[in-house]
C-alpha positions as CSV (number, residue, x, y, z in Angstrom):
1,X,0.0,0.0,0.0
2,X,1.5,3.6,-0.6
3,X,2.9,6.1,2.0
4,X,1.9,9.1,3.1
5,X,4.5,11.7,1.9
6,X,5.1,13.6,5.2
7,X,4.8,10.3,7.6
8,X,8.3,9.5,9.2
9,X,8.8,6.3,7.8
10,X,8.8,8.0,4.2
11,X,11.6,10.5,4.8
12,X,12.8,13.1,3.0
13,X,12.7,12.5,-0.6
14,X,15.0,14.4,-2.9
15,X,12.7,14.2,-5.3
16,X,10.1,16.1,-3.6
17,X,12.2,19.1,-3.5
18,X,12.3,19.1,-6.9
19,X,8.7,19.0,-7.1
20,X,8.7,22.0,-4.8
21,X,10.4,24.2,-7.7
22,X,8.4,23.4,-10.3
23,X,5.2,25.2,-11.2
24,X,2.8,22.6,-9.8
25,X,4.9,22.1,-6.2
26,X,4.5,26.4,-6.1
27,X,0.6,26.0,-7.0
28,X,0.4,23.0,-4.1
29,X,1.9,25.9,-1.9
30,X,-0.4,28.1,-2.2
31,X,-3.6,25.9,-1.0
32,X,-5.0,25.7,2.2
33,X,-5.6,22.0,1.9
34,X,-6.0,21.4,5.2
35,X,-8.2,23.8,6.4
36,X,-9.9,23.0,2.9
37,X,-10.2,19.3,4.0
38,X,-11.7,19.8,7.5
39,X,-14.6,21.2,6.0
40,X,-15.2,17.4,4.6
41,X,-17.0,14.7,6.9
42,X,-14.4,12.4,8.3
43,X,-13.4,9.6,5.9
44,X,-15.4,5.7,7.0
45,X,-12.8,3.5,8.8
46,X,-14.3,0.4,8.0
47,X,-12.9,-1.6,4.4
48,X,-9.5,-1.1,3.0
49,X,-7.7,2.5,3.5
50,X,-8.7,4.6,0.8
51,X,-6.2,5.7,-1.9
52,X,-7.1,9.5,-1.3
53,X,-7.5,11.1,1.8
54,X,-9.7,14.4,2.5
55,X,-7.0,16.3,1.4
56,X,-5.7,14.7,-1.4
57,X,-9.3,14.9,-2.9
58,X,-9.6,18.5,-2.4
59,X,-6.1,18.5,-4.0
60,X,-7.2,16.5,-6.9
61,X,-9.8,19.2,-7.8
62,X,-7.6,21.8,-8.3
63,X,-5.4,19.2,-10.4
64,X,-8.2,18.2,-12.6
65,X,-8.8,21.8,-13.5
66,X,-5.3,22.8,-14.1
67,X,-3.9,19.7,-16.1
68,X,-7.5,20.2,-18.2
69,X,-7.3,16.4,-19.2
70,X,-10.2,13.6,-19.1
71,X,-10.7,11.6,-16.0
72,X,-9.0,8.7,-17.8
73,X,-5.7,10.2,-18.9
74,X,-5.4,12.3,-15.5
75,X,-6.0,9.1,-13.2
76,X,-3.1,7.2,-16.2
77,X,-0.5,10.0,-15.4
78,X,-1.0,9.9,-12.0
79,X,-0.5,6.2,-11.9
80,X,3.1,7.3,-13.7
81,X,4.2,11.0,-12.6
82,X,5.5,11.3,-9.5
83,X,4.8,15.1,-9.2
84,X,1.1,14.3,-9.6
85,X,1.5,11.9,-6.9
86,X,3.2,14.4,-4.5
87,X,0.5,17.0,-5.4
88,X,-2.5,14.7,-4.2
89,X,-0.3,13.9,-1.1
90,X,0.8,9.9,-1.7
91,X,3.5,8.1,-3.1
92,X,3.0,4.9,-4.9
93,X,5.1,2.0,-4.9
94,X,7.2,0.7,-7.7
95,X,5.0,-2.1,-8.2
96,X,1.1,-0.4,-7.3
97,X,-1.0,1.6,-9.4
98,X,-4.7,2.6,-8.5
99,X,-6.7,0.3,-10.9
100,X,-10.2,2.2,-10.3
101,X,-11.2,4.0,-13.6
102,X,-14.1,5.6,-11.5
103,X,-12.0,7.0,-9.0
104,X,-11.7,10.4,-10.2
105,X,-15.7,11.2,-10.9
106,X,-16.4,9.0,-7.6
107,X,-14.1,11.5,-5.8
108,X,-15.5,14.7,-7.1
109,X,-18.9,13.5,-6.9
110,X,-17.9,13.1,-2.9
111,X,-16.5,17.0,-2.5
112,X,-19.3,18.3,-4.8
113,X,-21.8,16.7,-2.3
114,X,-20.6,18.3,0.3
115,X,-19.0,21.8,-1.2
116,X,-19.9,25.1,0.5
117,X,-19.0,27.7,-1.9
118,X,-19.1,30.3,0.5
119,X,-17.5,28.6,3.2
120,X,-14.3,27.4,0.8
121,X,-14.1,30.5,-0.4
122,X,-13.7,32.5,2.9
123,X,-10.6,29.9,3.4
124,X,-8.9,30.8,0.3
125,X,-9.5,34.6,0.7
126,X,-8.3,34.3,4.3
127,X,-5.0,32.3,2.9
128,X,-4.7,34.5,-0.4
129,X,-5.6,37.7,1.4
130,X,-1.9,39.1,2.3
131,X,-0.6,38.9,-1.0
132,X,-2.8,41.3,-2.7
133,X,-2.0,44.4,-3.2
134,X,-4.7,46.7,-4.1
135,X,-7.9,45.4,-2.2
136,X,-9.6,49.0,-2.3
137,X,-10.6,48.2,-5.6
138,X,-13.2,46.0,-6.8
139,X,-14.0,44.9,-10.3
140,X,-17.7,43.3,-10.7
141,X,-19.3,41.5,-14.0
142,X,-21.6,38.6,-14.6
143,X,-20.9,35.9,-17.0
144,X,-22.6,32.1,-18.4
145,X,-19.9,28.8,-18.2
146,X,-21.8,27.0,-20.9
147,X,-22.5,23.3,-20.0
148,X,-21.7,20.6,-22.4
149,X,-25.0,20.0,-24.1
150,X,-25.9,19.6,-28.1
151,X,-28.2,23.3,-29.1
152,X,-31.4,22.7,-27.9
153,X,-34.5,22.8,-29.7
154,X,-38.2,21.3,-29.6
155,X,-38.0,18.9,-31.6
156,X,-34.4,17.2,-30.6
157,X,-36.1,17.8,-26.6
158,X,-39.4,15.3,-27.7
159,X,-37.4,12.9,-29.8
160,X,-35.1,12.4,-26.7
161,X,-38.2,11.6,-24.6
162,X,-39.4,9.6,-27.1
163,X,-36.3,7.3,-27.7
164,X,-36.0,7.1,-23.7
165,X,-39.5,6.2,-23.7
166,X,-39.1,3.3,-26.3
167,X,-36.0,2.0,-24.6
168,X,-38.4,1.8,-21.4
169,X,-41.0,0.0,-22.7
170,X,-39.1,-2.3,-24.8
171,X,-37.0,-3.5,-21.7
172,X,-39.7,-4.0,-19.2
173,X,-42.3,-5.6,-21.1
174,X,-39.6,-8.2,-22.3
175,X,-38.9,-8.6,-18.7
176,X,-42.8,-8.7,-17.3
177,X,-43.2,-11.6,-20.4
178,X,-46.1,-9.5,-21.9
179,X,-46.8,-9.1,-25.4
180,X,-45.4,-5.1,-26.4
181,X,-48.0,-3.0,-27.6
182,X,-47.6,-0.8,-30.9
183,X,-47.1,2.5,-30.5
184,X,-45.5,3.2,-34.3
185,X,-42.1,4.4,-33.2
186,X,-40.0,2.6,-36.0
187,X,-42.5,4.9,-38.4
188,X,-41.7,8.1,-36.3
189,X,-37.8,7.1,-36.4
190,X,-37.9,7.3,-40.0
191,X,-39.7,10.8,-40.6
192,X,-37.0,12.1,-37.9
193,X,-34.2,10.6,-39.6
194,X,-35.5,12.8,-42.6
195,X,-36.7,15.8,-41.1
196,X,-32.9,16.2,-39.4
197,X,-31.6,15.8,-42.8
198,X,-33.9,18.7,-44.4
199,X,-31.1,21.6,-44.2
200,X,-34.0,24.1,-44.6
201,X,-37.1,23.6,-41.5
202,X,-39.3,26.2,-42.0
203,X,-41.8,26.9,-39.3
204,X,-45.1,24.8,-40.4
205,X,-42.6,21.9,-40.4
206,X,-41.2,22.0,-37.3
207,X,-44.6,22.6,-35.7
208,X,-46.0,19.8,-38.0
209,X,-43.1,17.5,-36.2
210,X,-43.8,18.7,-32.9
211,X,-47.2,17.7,-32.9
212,X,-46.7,14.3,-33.8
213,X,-43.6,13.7,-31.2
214,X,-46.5,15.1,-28.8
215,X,-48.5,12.6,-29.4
216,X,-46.0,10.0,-29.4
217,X,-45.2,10.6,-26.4
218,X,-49.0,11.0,-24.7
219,X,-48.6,7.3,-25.9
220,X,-45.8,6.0,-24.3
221,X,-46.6,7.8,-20.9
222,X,-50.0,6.1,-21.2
223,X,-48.5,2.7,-22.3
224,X,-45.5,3.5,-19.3
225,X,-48.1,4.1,-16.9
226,X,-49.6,0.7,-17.6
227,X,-46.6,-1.0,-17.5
228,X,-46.3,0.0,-14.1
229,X,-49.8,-1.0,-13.1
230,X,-48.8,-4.4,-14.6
231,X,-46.0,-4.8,-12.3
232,X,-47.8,-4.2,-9.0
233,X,-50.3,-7.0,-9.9
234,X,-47.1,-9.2,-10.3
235,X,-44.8,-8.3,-7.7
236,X,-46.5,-8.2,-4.2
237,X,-44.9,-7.7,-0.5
238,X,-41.2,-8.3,-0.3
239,X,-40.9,-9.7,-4.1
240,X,-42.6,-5.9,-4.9
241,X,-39.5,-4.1,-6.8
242,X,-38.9,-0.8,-8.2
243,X,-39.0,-0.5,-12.1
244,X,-36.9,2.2,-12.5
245,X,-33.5,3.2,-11.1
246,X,-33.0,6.6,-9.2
247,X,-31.3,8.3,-12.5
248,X,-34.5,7.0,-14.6
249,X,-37.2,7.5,-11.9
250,X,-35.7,11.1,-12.7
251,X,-35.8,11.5,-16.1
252,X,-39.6,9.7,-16.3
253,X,-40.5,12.5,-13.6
254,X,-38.7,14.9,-15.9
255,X,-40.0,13.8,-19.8
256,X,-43.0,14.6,-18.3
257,X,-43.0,18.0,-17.2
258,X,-41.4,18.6,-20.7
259,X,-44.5,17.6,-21.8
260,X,-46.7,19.6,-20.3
261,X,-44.1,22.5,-21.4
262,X,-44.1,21.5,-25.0
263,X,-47.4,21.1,-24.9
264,X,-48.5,24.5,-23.9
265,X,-45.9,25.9,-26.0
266,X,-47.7,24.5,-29.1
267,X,-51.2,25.3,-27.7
268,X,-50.0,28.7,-27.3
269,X,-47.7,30.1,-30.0
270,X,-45.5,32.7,-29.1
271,X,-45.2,32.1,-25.5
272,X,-42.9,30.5,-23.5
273,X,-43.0,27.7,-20.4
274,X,-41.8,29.5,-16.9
275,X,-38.6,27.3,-15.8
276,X,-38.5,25.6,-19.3
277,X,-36.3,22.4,-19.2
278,X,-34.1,22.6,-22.7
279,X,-32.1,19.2,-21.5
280,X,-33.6,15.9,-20.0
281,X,-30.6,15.0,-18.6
282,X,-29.7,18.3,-17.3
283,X,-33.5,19.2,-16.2
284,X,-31.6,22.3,-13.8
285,X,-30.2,23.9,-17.3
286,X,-32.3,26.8,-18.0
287,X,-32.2,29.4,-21.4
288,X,-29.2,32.5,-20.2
289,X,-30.5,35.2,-22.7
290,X,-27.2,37.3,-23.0
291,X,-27.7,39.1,-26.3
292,X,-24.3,38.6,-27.9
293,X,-24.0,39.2,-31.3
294,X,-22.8,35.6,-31.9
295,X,-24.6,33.7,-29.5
296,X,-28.0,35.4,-28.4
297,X,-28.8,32.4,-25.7
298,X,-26.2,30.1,-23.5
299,X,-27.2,27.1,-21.7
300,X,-25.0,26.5,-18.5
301,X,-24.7,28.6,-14.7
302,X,-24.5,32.4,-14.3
303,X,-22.6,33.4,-12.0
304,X,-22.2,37.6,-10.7
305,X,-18.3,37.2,-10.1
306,X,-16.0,40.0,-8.3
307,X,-12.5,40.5,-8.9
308,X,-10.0,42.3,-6.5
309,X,-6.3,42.8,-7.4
310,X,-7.0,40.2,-10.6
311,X,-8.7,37.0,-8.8
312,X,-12.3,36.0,-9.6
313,X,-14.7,35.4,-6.6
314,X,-18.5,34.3,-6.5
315,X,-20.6,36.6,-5.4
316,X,-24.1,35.0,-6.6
317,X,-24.1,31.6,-8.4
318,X,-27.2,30.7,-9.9
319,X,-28.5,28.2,-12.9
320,X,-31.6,30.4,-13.4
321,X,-31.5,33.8,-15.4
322,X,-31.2,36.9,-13.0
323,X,-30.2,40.6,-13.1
324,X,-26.7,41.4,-12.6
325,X,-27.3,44.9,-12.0
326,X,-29.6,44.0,-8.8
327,X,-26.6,42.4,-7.0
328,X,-24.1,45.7,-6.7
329,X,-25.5,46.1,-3.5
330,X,-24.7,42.3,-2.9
331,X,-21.0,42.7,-4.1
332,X,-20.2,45.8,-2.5
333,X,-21.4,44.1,1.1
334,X,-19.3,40.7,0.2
335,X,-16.0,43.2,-0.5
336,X,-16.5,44.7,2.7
337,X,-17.0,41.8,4.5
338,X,-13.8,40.3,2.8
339,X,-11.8,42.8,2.0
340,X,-12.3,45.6,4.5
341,X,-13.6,49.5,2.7
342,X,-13.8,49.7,-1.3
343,X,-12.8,52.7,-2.4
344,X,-13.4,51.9,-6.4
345,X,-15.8,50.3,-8.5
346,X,-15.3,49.0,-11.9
347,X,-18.7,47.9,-13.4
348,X,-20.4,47.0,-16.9
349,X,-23.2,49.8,-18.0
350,X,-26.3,47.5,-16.2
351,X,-25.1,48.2,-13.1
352,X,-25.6,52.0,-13.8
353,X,-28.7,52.3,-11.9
354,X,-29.8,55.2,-9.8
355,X,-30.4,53.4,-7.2
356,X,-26.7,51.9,-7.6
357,X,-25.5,55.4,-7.9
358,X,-26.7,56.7,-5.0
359,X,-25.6,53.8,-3.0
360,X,-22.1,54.6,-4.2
361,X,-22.4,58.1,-3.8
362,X,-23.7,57.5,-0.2
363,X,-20.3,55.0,1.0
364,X,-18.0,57.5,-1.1
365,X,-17.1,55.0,-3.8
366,X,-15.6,56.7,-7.0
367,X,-17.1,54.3,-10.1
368,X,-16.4,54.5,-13.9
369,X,-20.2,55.5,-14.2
370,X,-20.6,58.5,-16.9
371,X,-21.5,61.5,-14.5
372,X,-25.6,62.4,-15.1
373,X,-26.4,66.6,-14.3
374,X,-24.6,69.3,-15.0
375,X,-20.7,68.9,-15.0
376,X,-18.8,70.9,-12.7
377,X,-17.4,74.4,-13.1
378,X,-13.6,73.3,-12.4
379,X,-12.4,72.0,-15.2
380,X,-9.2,70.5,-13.2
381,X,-11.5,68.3,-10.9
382,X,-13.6,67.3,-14.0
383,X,-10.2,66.3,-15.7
384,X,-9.2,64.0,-12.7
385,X,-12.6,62.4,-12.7
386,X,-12.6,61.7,-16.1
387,X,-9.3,59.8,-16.1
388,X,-10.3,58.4,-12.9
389,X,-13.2,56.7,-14.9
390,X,-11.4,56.1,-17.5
391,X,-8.9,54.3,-15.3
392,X,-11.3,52.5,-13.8
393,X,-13.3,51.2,-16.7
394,X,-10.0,50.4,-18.7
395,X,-9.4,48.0,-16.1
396,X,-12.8,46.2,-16.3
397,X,-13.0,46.0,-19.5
398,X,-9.0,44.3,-19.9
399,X,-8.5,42.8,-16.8
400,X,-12.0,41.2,-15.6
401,X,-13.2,40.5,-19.2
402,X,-9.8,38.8,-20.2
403,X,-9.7,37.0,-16.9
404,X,-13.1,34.8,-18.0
405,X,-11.6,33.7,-21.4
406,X,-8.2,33.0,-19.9
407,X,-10.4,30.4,-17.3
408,X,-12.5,28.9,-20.3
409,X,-9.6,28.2,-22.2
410,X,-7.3,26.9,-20.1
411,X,-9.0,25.5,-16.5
412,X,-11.7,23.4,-18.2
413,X,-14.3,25.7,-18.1
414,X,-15.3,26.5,-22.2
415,X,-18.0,23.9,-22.1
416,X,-18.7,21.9,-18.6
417,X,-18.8,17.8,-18.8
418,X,-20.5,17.3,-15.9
419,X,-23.2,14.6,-15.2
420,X,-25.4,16.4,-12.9
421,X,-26.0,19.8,-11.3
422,X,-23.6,19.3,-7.7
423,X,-20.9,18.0,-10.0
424,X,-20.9,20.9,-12.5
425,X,-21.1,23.7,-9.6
426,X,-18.1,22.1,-7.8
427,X,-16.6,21.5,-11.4
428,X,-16.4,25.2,-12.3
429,X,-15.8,26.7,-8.7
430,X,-12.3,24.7,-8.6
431,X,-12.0,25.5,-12.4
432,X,-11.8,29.3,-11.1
433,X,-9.9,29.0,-8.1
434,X,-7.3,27.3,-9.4
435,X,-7.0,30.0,-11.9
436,X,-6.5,32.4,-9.1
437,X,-4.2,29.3,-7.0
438,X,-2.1,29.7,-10.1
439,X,-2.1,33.6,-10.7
440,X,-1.0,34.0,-6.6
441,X,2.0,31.5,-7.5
442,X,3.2,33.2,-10.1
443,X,3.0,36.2,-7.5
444,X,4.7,34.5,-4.8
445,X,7.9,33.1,-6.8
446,X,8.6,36.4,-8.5
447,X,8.5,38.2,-4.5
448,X,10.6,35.5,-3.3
449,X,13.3,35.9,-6.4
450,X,13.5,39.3,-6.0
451,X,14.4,39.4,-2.1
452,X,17.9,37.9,-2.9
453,X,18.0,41.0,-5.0
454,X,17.0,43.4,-3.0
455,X,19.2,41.8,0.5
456,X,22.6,41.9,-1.9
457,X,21.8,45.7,-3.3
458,X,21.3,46.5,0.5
459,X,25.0,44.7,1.5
């Protein structure tokens, strides 16, 4: 069985202080592991000792969103790299590797249970705190991390329910013994497999194809519904069993609320279902209308992030549409519970309220908002405000807005691959913090190569 790293019996291995000069030993630095891990029930002492402990799984978090590699490969080169291995805090033998391919998803699916996003991210501000230099200044936009999910549309939603639906039946009436009744799917395969191959689809034939997958699937929930009827004649008392499996007891509870969606959607042109479900795996997803000139509508989490000295926080994290704009009052309370007084405020032009003016104006917080009345008679002091603004805005608009493509294209956060909606929060909360983990690095190794520097200039 492997060591622990830091036990006695393991020593000191040269090659961990190796690993300490390298990027990823200066990143493992900079986490609060520890504290991190205590915020994770205690492991079960019963059955074999675990390959990870609570800290190595918080550690292997931050590693899956920096190395930006599958499950598979990043469990393969951990099995191989000894870095990796003195990152997530063991040290493997010659002869072992850890054979579980589910290890890694079983293991995030464990700190995603039980993450606290406010509670973690207290501890990193409290460990990350010191080493920022400008904390007066606070930077505040909202943004969509997409989730990984084909474009939705009407028709692709039904056909999914309908081909879940089929599966269903298919399976259980084989397994009851009972003769399958017709419900003309094969006939319905075949006009989808040439309606998805039409490359125009004007309106009347998309609503044409919804009606018909509607009433497909009004069949197979009746038929469905009988089914189960079926099986509690059969199954009594102890031998009674449950047809369906948590996951599909879920999605049978979900096709049909998509139902009744789709249903008054085509009843009532024009209009659309409150909480609409565009996924029937991912029943949490919900339409992000952000009015991009490429892409009008995202499908994932909005989040209302705040930056101070260059590192992303969450300030509201939400999978439902909401207004950015109403949360300044939000942000400015969480910098000053954080982060002591704000004395600046970068923001996008839907923050520029009155009401979020005034509040400024009332804490004496200087903002890049364009001044409404009359300007003022000096034109020195209306000089300094303008490049004051200007300051302030330039930074917003580089700094924040580059800081949310530099984390989609390099911490695993351009399209989300997780299963479920725990998984995906925990997936892109890590995905951000290790982009600030890495950015405080960085920070820390060039302070600590410059004191030499400085101590010999001062001999």
């Amino acid at each position: 069985m492997q060591r622990k790293l830091f036990s006695p019996e393991a020593g000191l291995d040269i090659r961990y202080l190796r690993f300490q000069k390298t990027a990823l030993g200066q990143l493992h630095s900079i986490l609060p592991l520890k504290e991190l891990a205590a915020k994770l029930p205690p492991q079960n002492k019963n059955g074999s000792k675990p390959w990870f402990d609570n800290e190595a799984k918080i550690a292997l978090q931050f590693l899956k969103s920096y190395e930006g590699c599958s499950d598979e490969k990043l469990l393969s080169r951990i099995n191989t790299d000894w870095a990796l291995q003195f990152f997530c805090g063991i040290n493997l033998a010659n002869n072992e590797s850890i054979k579980d391919k589910d290890i890694i998803w079983k293991t995030r699916k464990f700190v995603a249970n039980h993450l606290d996003i406010n509670t973690f991210q207290e501890i990193l501000i409290t460990k990350w705190k010191s080493g920022l230099a400008d904390t007066k200044t606070g930077l505040t936009d909202a943004t969509c991390y997409e989730s990984y999910i084909k474009y939705p549309t009407d028709v692709k939603l039904l056909w999914d329910c309908a081909e879940w639906l089929h599966a269903q039946i298919k399976y259980w009436y084989k397994h009851l013994g009972v003769k399958r009744p017709r419900n003309k799917f094969i006939k319905h395969q075949k006009k989808q497999i040439s309606y998805n191959k039409q490359k125009r689809k004007t309106y009347k034939i998309r609503r044409s194809r919804v009606r018909l997958l509607l009433l497909l699937c009004d069949k197979m929930l009746f038929q469905l519904d009988e089914l189960f009827a079926l099986a509690a004649t059969q199954f009594t008392g102890k031998e009674q069993v449950s047809l369906l499996a948590e996951a599909s007891w879920k999605c049978y509870v979900t096709i049909g609320k998509i139902y009744v969606q789709q249903r008054f959607m085509y009843d009532n042109p024009g209009t659309s279902a409150k909480n609409r479900i565009v996924s029937l795996h991912k029943p949490y997803l919900r339409p992000i209308v952000r009015g991009k000139e490429n892409k009008r509508v995202e499908f994932g989490a909005k989040l209302n992030t705040w930056q101070v000295d260059g590192l992303n926080f969450v300030e509201h994290f939400s999978f439902n549409a909401f207004h950015e704009g109403n949360r300044l009052k939000n942000g400015i309370a969480f910098h000053h519970r954080h982060f002591g007084k704000l004395r600046r405020l970068g923001a996008d032009n839907i923050y520029m309220t009155n009401a979020n003016r005034t509040f400024c104006k009332k804490l004496n917080i200087a903002t890049n908002f364009p001044p409404k009345g009359r300007a003022k008679s000096d034109p020195v002091i209306r000089k300094q405000e303008s490049l004051a603004r200007q300051k302030i805005g330039k930074a917003r608009a580089t700094v924040l807005e580059g800081s949310y493509g530099n984390d989609k294209n390099h911490y695993g956060l351009r399209k989300i691959k997780a299963r479920n909606e725990v998984t995906e929060k925990a997936w892109i909360f890590f995905g951000m913090m290790t982009a600030n983990a890495v950015k405080m690095a960085k920070r820390k190794s060039k302070s600590q190569a410059r004191a030499p520097s400085i101590n010999q200039k001062a001999a």
